[in-house]
C-alpha positions as CSV (number, residue, x, y, z in Angstrom):
1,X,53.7,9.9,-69.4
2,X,54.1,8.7,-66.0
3,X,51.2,11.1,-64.4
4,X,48.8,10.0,-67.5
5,X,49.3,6.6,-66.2
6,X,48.6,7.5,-62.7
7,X,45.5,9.3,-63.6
8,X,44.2,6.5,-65.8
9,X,45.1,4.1,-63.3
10,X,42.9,6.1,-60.7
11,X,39.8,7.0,-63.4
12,X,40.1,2.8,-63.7
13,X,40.1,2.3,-59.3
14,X,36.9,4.8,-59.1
15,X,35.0,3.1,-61.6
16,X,35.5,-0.3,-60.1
17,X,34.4,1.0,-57.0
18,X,31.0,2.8,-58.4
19,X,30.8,-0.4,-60.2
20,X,30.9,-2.0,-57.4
21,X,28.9,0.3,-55.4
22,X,26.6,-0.5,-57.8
23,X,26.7,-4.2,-57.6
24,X,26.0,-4.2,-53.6
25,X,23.0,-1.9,-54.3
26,X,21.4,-4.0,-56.5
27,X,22.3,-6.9,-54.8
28,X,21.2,-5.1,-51.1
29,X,17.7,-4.0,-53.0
30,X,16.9,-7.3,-54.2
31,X,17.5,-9.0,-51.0
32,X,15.4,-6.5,-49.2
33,X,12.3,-7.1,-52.0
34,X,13.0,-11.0,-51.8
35,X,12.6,-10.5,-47.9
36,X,9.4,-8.1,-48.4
37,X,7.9,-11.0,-50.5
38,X,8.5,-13.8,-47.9
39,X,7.1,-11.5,-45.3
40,X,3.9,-11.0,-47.4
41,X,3.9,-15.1,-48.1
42,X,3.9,-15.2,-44.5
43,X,1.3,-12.5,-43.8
44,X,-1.3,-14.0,-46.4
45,X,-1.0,-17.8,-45.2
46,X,-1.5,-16.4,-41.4
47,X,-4.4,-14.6,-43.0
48,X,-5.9,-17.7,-45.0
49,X,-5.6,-19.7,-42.0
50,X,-7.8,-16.8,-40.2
51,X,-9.9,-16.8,-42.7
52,X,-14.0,-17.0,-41.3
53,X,-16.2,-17.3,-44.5
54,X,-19.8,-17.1,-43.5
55,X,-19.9,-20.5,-44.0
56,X,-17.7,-21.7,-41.2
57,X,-18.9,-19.1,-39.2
58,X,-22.2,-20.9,-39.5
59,X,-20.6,-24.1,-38.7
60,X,-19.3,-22.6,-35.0
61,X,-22.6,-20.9,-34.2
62,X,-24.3,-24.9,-34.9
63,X,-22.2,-26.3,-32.9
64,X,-22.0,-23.5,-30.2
65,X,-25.8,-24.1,-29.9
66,X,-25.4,-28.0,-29.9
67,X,-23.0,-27.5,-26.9
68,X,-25.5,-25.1,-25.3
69,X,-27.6,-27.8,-25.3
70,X,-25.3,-30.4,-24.0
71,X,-24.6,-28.2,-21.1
72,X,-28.0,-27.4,-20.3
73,X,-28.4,-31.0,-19.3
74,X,-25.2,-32.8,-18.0
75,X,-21.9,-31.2,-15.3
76,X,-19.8,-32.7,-18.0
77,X,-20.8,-30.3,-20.9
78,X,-17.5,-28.3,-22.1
79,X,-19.6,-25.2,-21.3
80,X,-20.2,-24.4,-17.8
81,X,-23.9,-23.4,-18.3
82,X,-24.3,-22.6,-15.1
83,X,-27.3,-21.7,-13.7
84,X,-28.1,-18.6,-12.1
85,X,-31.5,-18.2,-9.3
86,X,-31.6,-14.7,-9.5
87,X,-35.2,-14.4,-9.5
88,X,-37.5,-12.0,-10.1
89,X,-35.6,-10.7,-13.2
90,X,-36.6,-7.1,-13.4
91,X,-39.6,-5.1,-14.9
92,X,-38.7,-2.0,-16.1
93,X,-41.2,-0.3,-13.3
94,X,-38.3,-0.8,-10.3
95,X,-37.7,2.4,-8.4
96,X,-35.4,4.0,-5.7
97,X,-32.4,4.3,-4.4
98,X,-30.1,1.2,-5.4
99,X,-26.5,0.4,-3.9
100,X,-23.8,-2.6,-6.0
101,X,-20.7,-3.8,-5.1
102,X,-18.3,-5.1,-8.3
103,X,-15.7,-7.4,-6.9
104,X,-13.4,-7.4,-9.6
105,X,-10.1,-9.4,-7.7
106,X,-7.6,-6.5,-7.2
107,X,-10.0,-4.2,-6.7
108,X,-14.0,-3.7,-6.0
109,X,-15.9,-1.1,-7.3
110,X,-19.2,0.7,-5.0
111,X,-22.1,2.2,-6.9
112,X,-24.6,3.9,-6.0
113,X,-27.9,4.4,-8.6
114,X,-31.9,5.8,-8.6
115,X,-33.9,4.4,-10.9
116,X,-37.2,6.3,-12.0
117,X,-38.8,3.1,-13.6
118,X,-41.2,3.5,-16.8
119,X,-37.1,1.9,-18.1
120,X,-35.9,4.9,-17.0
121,X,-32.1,4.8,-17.0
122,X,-30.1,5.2,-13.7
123,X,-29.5,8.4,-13.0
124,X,-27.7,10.2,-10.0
125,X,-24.8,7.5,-10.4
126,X,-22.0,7.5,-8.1
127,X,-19.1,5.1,-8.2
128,X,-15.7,4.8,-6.2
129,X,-13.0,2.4,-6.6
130,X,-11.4,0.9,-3.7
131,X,-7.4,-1.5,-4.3
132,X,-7.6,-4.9,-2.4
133,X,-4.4,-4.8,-0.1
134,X,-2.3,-8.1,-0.6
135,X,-3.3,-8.9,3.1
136,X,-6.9,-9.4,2.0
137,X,-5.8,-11.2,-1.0
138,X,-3.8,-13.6,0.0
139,X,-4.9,-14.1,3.8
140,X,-6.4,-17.5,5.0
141,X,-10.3,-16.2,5.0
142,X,-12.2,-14.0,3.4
143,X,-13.3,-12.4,6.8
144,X,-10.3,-9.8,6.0
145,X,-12.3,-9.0,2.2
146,X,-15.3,-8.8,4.0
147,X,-14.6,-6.6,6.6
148,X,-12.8,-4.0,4.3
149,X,-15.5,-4.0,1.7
150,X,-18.2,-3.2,4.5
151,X,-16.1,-0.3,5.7
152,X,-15.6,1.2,2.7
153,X,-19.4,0.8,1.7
154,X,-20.4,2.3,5.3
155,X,-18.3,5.2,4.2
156,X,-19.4,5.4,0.8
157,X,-23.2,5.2,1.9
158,X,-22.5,8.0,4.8
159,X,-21.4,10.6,2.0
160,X,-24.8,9.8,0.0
161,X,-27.2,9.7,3.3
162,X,-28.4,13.5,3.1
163,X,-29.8,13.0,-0.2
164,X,-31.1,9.1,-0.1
165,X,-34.0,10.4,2.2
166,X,-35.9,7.9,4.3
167,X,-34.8,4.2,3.5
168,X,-37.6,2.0,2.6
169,X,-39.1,-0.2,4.9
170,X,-38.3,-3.7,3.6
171,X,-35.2,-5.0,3.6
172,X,-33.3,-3.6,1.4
173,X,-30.7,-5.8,-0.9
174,X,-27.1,-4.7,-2.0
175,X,-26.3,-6.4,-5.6
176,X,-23.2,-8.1,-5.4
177,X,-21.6,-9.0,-8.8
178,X,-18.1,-10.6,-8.9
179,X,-16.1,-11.3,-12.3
180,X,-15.5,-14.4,-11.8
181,X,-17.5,-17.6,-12.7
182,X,-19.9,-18.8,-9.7
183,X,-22.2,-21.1,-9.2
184,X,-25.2,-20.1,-7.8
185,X,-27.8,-20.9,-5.5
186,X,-31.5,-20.2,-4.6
187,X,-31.2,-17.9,-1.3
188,X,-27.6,-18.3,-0.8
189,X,-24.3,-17.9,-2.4
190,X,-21.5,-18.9,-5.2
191,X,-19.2,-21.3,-5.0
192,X,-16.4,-19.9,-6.4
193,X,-15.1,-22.0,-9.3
194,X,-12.0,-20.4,-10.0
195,X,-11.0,-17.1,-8.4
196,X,-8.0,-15.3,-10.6
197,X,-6.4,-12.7,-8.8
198,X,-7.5,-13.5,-5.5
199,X,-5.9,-16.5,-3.3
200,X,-8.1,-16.9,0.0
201,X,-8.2,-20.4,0.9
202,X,-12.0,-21.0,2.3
203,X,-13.6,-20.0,-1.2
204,X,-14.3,-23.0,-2.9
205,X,-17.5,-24.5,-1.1
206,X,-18.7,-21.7,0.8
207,X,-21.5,-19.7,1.3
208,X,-19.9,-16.7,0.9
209,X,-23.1,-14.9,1.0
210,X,-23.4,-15.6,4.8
211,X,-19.8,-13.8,5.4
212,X,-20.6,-11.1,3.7
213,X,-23.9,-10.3,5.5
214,X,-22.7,-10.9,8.6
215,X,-19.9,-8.6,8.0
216,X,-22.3,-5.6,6.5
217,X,-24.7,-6.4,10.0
218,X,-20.8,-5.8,12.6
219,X,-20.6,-2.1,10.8
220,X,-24.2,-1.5,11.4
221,X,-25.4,-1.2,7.2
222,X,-28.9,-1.8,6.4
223,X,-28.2,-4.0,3.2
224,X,-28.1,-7.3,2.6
225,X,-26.6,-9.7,0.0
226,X,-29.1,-12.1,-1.2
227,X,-26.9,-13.6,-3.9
228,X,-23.6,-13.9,-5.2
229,X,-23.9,-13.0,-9.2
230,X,-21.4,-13.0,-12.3
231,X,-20.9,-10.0,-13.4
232,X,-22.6,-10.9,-16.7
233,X,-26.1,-12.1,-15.0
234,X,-25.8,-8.3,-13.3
235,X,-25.1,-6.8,-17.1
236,X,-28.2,-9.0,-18.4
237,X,-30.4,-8.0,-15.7
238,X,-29.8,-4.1,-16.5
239,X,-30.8,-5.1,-20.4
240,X,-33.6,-7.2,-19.0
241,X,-34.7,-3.6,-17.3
242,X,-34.4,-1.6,-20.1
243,X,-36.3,-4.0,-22.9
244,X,-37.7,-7.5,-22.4
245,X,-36.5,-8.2,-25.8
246,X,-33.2,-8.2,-24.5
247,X,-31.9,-12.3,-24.6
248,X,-28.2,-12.0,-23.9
249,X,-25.6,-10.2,-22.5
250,X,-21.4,-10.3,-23.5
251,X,-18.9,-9.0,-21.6
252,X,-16.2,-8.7,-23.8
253,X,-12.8,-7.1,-22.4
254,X,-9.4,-8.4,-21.2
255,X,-11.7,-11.9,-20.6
256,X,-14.9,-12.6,-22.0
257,X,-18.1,-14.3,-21.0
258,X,-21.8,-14.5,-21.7
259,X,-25.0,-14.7,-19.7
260,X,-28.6,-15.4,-21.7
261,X,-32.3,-16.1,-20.2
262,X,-33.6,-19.4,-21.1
263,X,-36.8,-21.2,-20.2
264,X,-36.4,-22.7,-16.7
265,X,-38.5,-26.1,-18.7
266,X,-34.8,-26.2,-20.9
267,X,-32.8,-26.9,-18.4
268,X,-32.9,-30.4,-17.7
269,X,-29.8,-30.4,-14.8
270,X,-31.6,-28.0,-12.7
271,X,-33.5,-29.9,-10.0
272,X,-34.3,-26.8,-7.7
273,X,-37.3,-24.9,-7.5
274,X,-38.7,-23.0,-10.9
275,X,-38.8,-19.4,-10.4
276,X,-42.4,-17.6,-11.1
277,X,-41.4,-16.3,-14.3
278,X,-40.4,-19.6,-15.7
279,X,-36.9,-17.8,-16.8
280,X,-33.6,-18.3,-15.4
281,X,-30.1,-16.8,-16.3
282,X,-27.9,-18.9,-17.9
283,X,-24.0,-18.2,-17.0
284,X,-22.3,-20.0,-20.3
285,X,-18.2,-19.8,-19.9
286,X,-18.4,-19.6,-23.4
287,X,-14.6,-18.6,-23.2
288,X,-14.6,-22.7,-22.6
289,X,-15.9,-23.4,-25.8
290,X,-14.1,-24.9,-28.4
291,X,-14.7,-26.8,-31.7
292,X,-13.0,-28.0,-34.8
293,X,-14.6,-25.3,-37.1
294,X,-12.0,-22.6,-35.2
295,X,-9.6,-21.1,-37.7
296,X,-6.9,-22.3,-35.1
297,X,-2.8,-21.0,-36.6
298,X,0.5,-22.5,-35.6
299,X,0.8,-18.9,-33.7
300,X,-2.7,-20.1,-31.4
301,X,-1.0,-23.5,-30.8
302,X,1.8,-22.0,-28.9
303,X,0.6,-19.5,-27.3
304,X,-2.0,-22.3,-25.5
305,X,0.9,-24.9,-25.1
306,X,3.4,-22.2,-23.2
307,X,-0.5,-20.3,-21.3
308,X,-0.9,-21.4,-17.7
309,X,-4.3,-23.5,-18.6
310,X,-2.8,-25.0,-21.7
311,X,-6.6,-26.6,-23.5
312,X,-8.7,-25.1,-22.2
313,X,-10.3,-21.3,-22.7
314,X,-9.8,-21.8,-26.1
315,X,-12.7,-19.1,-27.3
316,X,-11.1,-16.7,-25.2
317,X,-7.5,-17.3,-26.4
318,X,-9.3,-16.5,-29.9
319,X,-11.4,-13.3,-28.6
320,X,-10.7,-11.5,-26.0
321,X,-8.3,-8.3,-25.2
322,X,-6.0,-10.5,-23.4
323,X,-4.8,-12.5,-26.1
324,X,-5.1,-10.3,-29.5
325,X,-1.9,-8.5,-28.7
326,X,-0.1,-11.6,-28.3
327,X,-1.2,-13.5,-31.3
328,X,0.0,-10.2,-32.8
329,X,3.4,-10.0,-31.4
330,X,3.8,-13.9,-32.0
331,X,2.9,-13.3,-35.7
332,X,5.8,-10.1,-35.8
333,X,8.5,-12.1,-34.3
334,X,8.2,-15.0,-36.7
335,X,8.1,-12.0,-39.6
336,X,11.7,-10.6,-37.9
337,X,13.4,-13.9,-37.3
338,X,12.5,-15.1,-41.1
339,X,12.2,-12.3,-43.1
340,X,14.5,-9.3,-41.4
341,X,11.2,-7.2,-41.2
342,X,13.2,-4.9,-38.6
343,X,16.4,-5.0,-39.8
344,X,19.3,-7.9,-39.7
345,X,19.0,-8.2,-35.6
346,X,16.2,-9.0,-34.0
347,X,14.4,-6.7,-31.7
348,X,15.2,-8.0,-28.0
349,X,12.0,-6.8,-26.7
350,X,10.1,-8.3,-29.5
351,X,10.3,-12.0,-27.9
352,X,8.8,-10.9,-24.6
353,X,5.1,-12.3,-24.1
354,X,2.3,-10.1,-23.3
355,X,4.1,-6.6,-24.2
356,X,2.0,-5.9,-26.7
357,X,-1.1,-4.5,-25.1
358,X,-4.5,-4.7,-27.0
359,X,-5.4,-1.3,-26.8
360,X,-1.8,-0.4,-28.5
361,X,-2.9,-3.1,-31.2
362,X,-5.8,-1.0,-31.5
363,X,-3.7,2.1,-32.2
364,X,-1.9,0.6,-34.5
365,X,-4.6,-1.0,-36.1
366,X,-6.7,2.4,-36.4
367,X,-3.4,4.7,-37.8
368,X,-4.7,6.5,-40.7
369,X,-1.7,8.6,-41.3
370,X,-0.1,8.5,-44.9
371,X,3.4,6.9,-43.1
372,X,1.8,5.0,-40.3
373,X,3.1,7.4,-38.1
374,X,1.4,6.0,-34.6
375,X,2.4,2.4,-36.0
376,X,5.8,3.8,-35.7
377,X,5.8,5.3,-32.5
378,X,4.1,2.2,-30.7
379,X,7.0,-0.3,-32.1
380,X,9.9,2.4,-30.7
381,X,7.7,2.8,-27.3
382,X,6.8,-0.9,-27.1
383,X,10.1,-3.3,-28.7
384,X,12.5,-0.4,-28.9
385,X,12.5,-0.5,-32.4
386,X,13.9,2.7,-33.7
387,X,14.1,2.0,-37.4
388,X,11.3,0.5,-39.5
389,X,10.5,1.0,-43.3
390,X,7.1,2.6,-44.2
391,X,6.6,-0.8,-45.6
392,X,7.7,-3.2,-42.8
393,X,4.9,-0.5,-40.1
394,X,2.1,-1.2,-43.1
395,X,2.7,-5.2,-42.6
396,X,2.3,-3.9,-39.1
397,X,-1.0,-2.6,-39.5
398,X,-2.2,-5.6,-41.6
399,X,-1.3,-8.7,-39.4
400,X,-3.4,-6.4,-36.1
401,X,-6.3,-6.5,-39.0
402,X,-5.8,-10.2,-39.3
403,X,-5.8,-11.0,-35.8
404,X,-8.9,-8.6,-35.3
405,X,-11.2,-9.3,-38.0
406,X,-10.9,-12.9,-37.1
407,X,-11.9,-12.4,-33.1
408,X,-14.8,-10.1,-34.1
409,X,-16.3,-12.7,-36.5
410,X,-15.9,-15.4,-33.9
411,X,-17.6,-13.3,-31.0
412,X,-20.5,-12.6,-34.1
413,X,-20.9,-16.0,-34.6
414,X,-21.0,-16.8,-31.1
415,X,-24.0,-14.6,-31.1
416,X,-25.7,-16.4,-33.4
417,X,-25.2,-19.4,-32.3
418,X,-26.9,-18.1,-29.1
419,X,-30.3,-16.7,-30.8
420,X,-30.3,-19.9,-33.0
421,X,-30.3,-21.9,-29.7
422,X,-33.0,-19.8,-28.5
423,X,-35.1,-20.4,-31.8
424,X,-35.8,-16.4,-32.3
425,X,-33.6,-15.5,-36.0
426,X,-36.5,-15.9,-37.7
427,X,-39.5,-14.8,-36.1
428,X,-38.3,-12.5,-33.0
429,X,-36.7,-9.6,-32.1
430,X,-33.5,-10.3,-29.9
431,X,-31.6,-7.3,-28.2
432,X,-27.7,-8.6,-27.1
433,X,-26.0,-6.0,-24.9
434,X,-21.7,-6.0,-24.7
435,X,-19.5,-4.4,-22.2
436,X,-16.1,-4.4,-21.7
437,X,-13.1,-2.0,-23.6
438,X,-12.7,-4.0,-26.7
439,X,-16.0,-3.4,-27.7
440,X,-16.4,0.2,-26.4
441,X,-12.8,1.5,-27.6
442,X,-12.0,-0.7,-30.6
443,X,-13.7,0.8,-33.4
444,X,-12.8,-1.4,-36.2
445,X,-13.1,-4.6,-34.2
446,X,-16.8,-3.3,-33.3
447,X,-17.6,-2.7,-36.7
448,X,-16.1,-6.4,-38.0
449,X,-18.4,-7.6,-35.4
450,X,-21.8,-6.2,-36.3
451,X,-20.9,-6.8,-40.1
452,X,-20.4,-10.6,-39.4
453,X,-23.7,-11.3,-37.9
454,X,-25.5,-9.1,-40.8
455,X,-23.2,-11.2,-43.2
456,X,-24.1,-14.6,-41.4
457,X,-27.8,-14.1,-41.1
458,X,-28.3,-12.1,-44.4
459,X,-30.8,-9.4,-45.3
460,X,-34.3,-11.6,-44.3
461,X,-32.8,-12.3,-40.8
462,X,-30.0,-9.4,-39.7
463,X,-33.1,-6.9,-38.1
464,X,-34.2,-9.5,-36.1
465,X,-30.9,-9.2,-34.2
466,X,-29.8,-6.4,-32.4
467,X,-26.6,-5.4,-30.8
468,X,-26.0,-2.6,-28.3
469,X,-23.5,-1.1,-25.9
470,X,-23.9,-2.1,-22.1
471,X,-26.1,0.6,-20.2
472,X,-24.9,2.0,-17.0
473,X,-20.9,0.6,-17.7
474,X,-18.8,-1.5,-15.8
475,X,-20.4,-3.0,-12.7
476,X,-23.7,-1.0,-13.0
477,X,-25.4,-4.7,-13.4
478,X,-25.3,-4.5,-9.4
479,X,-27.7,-1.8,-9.4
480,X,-30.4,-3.8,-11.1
481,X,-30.1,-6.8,-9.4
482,X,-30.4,-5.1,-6.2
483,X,-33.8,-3.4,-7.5
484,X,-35.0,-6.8,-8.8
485,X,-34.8,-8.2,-5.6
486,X,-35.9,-5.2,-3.2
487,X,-38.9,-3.7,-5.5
488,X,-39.9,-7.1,-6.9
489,X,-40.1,-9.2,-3.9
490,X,-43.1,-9.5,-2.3
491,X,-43.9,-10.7,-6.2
């Protein structure tokens, strides 16, 4: 009797427990599908507050062109518009043997070109890369830059000599592009407005182009600097080479600017001399721009209030590979700290600015694998999170989408807003160029890009506009420049 007791006693204790095995289960599951909802909440108000219907988008590319216009006659404009004397633009017909130097801050990149004319492309290109030491960064003159970048070129120049052949007999130029903003002068040089990686203290206010020749005459090269250029007038005046049609040029990477031509007679602030053409190059800052039409998010607002320029570069925070990570990881943290997206504990790593790379948003953002595999192995490389639900890596996936779609549709209606300034949607054919990795290796933000112009300007106007990869790559703008000004200037 005694052991029937026993056993029923025990049949009783195993039952409570698989009831309440049970219980904690069904309790454990709901609580996970509670927290999956509020994750989603939180996913689809940071996507309706990213929202860009074509009809705000039409809203920032009107009042992008008003600003243009604003700029175009007063310093005080939010955009720069600075103006560029880089005159003659090219033909197309330019020929020879072209050398460009890309000063990019840490480093500075030497090329070396031939152009055929007829809008030939460049061919025999040849480029070397040469690291800035901290010395020349941080000394107190930029006699030190100087000095290393004509070494280097002397060298560079002595490895191509055999096959340059006879050097012409004018003067030669060297296009010089830097990437960062200048202002520029007829004849002489930039004045460097803000200089990022670099620290030399006689920048601001100098004719820099005078240093540099004179350095480039002490080690005996036969170039010479007429100008100081952004690196976007260089990119435009390679698209200017290839087509006349071509209006603009983007550089869209890590920052992001814009250079477009526009009729000298539109330019009310300029009081220098008109170049022949009647044309001059436009340097924007368009990263400056900023209106009340941006699909700004409580994740934007901090990441400006805690940036190093906190309003200002408010495009840019919006657009460019710099920022998309972060807006990403921003979003992600939020999702762990209220809705246990990773697990009870927070992910450390997760709250440290700027790990999240974009081209790692763009890996995750591309995973076609049935379980998000690459999603999974970028959160254990990048935050150390070892565990993550297929679930939790597909919210992943969405919020880079978000974050993405949103910048491409800004930079397409930047774009427009551009042509529209130029009156040419509806009766002209306009060719905009873009360079820069998150155009070039970012499929899906490419492709969100091209779509939002087509959406914007609809089927009567979207031919008229015309979007292409930069020719030559990175720093190839130098190249032209330098033919522009050699071939072109007895014109």
């Amino acid at each position: 009797m005694r052991k029937e007791v026993v056993v029923a006693a025990a049949a009783v204790t195993v039952g409570a427990a698989a009831v309440g095995v049970a219980v904690f289960l069904k309790h454990w599951e709901q609580q996970r599908e509670r927290r999956l909802r509020q994750a989603k909440r939180l996913l689809r108000k940071f996507a309706n507050d990213c929202a860009t219907p074509v009809a705000k988008l039409w809203n920032i590319a009107d009042d992008l062109a008003s600003k243009m216009e604003s700029g175009l006659s007063s310093e005080e404009s939010i955009l720069g518009m600075l103006v560029s004397y880089v005159a003659p633009l090219p033909t197309g017909e330019e020929k020879g043997i072209y050398y460009g130097i890309n000063l990019r801050g840490t480093n500075f990149l030497m090329i070396r070109g031939s152009l055929g004319g007829k809008n030939l492309p460049i061919s025999e290109l040849q480029r070397e890369e040469v690291a800035i030491p901290s010395t020349a960064m941080d000394g107190d003159s930029t006699k030190e830059l100087f000095d290393l970048i004509a070494v280097e070129l002397a060298k560079f120049i002595s490895v191509h000599s055999e096959i340059d052949g006879k050097a012409e007999s004018r003067e030669r130029k060297l296009g010089f592009t830097v990437s960062f903003p200048v202002e520029e002068d007829a004849r002489s040089s930039g004045t460097a407005i803000k200089w990022r990686s670099l620290s030399v203290n006689d920048i601001v206010g100098k004719e820099l182009t005078n240093d540099i020749n004179r350095a480039l005459e002490k080690h005996g090269i036969d170039l010479r600097v007429f100008a100081l250029a952004n690196d976007t007038t260089g990119d435009l005046a390679g698209a200017i080479y290839y087509s006349k049609e071509n209006v603009a040029a983007i550089t869209l990477g890590m920052g992001t600017d814009v250079g477009y031509v526009e009729s000298a007679e539109q330019v009310p602030k300029w009081h220098g001399q008109s170049p022949n053409s009647g044309e001059m190059i436009i340097n924007m800052q368009w990263g400056n721009f900023s209106s009340s039409h941006l699909p700004f998010t409580e994740f934007d607002a901090s990441l400006d209030a805690e940036s190093s320029n906190p309003g200002s570069r408010m495009f840019e925070k919006l657009i460019s590979g710099m920022y998309l990570g972060e807006i990403v990881r921003r979003v992600l943290l939020k999702m762990a700290q209220e809705t246990a997206l990773f697990g009870e504990w927070v992910p450390p790593k997760l709250a440290t600015p700027y790990l999240l790379r974009s081209p790692d948003m763009a890996a995750m953002h591309q995973d076609t694998s049935e379980d998000f595999e690459l999603v999974d192995e970028k959160l254990k490389e990048i935050f150390e999170i070892n565990y993550s639900t297929q679930m939790a890596r597909e919210l992943v996936a969405e919020v880079c989408d978000v974050v993405a779609e949103r910048g491409a549709r800004l930079v397409g209606a930047g774009i427009v807003g551009i042509v529209k300034k130029l009156g040419r949607i509806a009766n002209k054919k306009s060719v905009v160029t873009i360079e820069g990795g998150l155009y070039e290796h970012y499929r899906v933000f490419r492709n969100y890009l091209h779509n939002s112009v087509w959406e914007v300007l609809g089927n009567d106007h979207s031919d008229n506009v015309i979007i292409e990869n930069c020719h030559g790559g990175s720093g190839a703008g130098s190249i032209f420049l330098a033919a522009s000004q050699t071939y072109n200037a007895g014109s």
